[in-house]
N, C-alpha and C positions, 0 to 999 in steps of 0.2 A: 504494500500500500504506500501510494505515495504521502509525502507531508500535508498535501492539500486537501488528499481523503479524509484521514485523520482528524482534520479538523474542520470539515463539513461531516462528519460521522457525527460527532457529537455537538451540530450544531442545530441541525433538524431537529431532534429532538425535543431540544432548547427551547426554541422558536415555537413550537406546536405549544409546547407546555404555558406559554407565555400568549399565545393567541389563545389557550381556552381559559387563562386567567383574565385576561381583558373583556371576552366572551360573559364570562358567570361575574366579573365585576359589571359590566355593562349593564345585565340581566338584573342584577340586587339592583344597583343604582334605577333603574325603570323600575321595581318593586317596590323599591321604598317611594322613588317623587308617586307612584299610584298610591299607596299608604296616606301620603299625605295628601293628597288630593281629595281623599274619601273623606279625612278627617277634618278638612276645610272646608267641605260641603256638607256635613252632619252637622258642624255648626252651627249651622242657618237653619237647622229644624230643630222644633221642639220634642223632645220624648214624648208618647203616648201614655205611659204607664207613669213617671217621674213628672208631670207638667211644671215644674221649675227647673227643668236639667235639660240640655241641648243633647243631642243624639250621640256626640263624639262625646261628653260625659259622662253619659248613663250608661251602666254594665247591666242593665237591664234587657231579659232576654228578646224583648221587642226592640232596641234599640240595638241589636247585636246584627240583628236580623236585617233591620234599615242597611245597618252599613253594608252588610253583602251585598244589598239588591243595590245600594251607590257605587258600588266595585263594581258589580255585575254590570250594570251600565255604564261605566267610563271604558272598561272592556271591550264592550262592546260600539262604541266613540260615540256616545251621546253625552251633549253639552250642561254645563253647570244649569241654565235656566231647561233645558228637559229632563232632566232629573227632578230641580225643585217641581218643575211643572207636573210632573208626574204622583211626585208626594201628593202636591195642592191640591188635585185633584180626587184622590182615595181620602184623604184625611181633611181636607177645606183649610183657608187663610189661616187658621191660628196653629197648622203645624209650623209655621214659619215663624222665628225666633224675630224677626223684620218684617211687622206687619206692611202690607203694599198698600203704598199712598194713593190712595184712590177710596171715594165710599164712605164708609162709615170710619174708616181705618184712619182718616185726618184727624179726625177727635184724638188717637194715641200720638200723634204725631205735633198738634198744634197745642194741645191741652197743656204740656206742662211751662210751655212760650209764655199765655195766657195765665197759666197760675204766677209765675214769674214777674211779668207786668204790672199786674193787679197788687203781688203784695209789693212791690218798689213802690207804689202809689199808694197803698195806705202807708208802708213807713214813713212817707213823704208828706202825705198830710198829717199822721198823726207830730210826726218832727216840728213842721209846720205849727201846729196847735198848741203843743208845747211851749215853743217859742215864744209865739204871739201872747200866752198867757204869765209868760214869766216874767215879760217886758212889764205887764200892768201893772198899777200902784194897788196895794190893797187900803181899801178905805175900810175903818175900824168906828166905832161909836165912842165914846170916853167909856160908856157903861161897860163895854169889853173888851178896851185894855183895863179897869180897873180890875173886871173878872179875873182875867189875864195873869196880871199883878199879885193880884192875892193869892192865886194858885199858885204861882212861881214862889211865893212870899218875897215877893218885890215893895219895900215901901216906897212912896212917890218920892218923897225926898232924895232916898238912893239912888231911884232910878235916872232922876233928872241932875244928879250931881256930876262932876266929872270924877275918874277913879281918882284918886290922891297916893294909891301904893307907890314905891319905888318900883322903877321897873328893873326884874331881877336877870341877874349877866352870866345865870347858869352854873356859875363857881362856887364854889365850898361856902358855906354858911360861918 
C-alpha cells in the first residue's frame, strides 16, 4: 500500500463518522426549534381542565394532549394562526390566553385604560378639594374657642400672652 492509501484508508471512515454526526446534530437541532415552537404556541391557549394555566404550563393530561395535536400540526406545516384557529374553533375565544379585539372582547381590552383614567380623575379632584379647603380660613364663634379653651385648659390670659420661657439651646441643664 502506498502512503497515500494509508491515509485515505482511515480517512473515509473519518469523514462518514462526522457527516452522520452533523446529520443527528442537524436532526436534534430541528427537534428541539419544533419543541419550542409547540411550547410558544400553547402559550396562547388556555388549559381546559387548569382555567388559570396556559397549555405549555399545565401537566395536565388534556393539556399534554393539546400539545401533541400542536406538534402534530406544525409537522405536518400548518401555520401558528391555523393551529390557534383550529383550537378557537373546538373550544370558542376564551381558549385563547389573548382574547381577539373585536366584539364583546374590547371591554377586556379597553376596561382597565378606562378604570385607569377614571381613578387619575378622582385623585385629581379629590387633591383638588383638598387643597381648595385647606387654603380656607376657619371662622370660629368666641362661644367655641372659649369651649375650645376650657377643654384644652387654656386660660385667656395665657393664651393671648406671649411665651416668656427662655428658649432652650439643647445642652446640659
Amino acid at each position: 500500500m502506498s502512503s497515500v492509501t494509508r491515509r485515505t484508508h482511515w480517512l473515509r471512515p473519518l469523514l462518514a463518522v462526522v457527516a452522520l454526526l452533523l446529520l443527528g446534530a442537524a436532526a436534534l437541532a430541528q427537534e428541539v426549534q419544533l419543541e419550542t415552537r409547540v411550547f410558544e404556541i400553547a402559550r396562547q391557549l388556555r388549559c381546559p381542565s387548569c382555567v388559570s394555566e396556559s397549555v405549555s404550563d399545565s401537566s395536565a393530561p388534556i393539556a399534554q394532549q393539546m400539545r401533541e395535536i400542536i406538534q402534530d400540526q406544525l409537522v405536518a406545516g400548518r401555520s401558528e394562526t391555523e393551529i390557534l384557529a383550529y383550537f378557537q374553533t373546538r373550544y370558542g375565544d376564551w381558549i385563547l390566553l389573548d382574547p381577539p379585539k373585536r366584539g364583546i372582547h374590547l371591554v377586556a381590552w379597553f376596561l382597565p385604560i378606562i378604570v385607569g383614567v377614571v381613578a387619575v380623575a378622582v385623585v385629581a379632584l379629590l387633591a383638588r378639594r383638598w387643597l381648595a379647603n385647606s387654603r380656607k380660613t376657619i371662622e370660629a364663634t368666641p362661644e367655641e374657642l372659649a369651649r375650645v379653651r376650657s377643654q384644652l385648659g387654656i386660660t385667656r390670659s395665657r393664651a393671648e400672652e406671649p411665651s416668656r420661657e427662655e428658649p432652650r439651646t439643647g445642652g446640659p441643664d
